[in-house]
N, C-alpha and C positions, 0 to 999 in steps of 0.2 A: 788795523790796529790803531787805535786812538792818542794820543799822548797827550797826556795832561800836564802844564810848565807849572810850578806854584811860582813863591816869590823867593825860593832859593835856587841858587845855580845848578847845584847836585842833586837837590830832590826833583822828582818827578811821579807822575802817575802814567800805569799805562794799562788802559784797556786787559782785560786776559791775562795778565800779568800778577801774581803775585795779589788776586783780587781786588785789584786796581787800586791798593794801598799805598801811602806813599814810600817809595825806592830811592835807591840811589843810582843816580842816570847811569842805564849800562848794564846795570845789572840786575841781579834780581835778591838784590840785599834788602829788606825791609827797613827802615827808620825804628819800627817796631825793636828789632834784631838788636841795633845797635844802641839804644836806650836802655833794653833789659842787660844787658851785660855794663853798660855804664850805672845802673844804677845797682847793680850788687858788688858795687865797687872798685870795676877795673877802669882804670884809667885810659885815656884817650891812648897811650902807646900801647900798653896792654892791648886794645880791643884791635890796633892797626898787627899788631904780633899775630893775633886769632883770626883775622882776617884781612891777610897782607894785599889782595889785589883792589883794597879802597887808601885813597892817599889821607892824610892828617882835614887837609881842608874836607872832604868829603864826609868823616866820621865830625868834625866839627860843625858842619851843615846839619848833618841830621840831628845833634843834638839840641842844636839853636831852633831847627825847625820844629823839635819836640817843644820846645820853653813858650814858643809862639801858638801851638796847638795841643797841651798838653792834652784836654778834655778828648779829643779825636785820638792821640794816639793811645791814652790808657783805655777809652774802650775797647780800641780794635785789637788792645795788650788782652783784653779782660774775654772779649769773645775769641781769640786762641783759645786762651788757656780752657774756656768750655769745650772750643772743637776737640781740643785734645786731650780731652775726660781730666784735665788736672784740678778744677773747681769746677762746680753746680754751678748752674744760673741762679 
């Protein structure tokens, strides 16, 4: 298994893993995950409520690392939602 570090603490990639998207170290939370629920309007506590075993710095890492790569993660936002028949390509 491979691990990929980027330039934030909590994010990481890891081989086999969640399709080696970028994660939150430790787990198998997508950056993906935590962006879509940030941006249908819950707030950074809200989303630590919905998903208590990541800390405030963690859900604020992946947010930050979304602002830094947005173009990469609304892709990989955009091919979900194909995988999962909710939009056409």
């Amino acid at each position: 298994m491979t691990i990929i570090k980027t330039s934030r603490p909590h994010i990481t990639r890891v081989e086999g893993v969640c399709g080696g998207r970028p994660i939150i170290r430790g787990t198998r939370t997508t950056v993906r995950s935590i962006v879509g629920y940030y941006k249908i309007g819950m707030s950074v506590d809200d989303i630590l409520k919905a998903i208590p075993h990541l800390t405030l710095a963690q859900i604020h890492d992946a947010i930050s690392y979304y602002y830094d790569n947005q173009e990469e993660i609304d892709r990989d936002t955009k091919e979900n939602m194909i995988l999962a028949g909710e939009i056409e390509s």
